[in-house]
C-alpha positions as CSV (number, residue, x, y, z in Angstrom):
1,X,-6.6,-64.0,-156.8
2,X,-3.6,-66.5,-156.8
3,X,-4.4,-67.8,-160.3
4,X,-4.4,-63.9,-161.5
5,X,-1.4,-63.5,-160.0
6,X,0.1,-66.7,-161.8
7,X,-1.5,-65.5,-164.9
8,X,0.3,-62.1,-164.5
9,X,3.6,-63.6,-163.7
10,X,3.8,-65.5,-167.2
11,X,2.9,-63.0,-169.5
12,X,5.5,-60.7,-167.4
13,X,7.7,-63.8,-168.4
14,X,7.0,-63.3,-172.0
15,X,6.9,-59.9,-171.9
16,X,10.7,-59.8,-170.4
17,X,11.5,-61.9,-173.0
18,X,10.4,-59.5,-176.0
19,X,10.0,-56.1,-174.3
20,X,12.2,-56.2,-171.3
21,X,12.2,-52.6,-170.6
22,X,8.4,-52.8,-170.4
23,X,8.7,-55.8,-168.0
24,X,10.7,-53.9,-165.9
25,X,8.6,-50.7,-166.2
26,X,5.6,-53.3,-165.0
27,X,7.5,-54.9,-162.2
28,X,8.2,-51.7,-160.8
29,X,4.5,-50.8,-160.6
30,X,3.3,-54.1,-159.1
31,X,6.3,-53.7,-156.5
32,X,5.0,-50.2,-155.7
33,X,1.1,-51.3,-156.0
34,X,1.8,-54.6,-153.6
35,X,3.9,-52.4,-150.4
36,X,1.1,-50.7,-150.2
37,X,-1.4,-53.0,-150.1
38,X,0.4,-55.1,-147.9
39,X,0.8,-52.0,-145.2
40,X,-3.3,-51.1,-146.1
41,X,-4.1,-55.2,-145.2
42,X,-1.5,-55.0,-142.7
43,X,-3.3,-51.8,-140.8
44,X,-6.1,-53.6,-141.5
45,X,-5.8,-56.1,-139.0
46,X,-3.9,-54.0,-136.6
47,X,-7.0,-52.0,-136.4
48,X,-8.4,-55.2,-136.0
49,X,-6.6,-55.9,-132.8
50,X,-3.8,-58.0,-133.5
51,X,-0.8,-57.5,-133.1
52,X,2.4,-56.3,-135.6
53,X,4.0,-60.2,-134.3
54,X,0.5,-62.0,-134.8
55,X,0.3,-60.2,-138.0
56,X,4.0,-61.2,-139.6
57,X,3.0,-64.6,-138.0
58,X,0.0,-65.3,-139.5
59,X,1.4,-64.5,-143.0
60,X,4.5,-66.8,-142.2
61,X,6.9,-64.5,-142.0
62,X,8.8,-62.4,-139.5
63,X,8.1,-59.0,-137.4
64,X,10.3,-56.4,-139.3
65,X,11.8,-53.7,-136.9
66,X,10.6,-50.6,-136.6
67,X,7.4,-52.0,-138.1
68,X,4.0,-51.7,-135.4
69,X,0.8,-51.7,-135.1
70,X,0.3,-48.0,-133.6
């Protein structure tokens, strides 16, 4: 997954270099497509139990407010 994600990244690179409306156009959508992954993985382990703090924690970041598991 990581060395997708690097893959994506450079052509993005290139691509805001020659087309940098469509770069932006194609940020947009991964910014859109990744929030809500993250809150569907994010759910995910709240349904598994942990916490909204274990959760942020594990991830190495920290527990944004209002944010919870509920």
């Amino acid at each position: 997954m990581a060395a997708l994600l690097v893959e994506m990244a450079a052509r993005l690179n290139v691509t805001a270099e020659d087309a940098p409306l469509a770069a932006l156009r194609a940020a947009g959508v991964l910014e859109r497509m990744a929030a809500r992954v993250g809150r569907e993985a994010a759910g995910a382990l709240c349904d598994d139990g942990l916490s909204a703090e274990a959760v942020a924690s594990r991830v190495g970041t920290t527990f944004p407010r209002p944010w919870s598991c509920s």
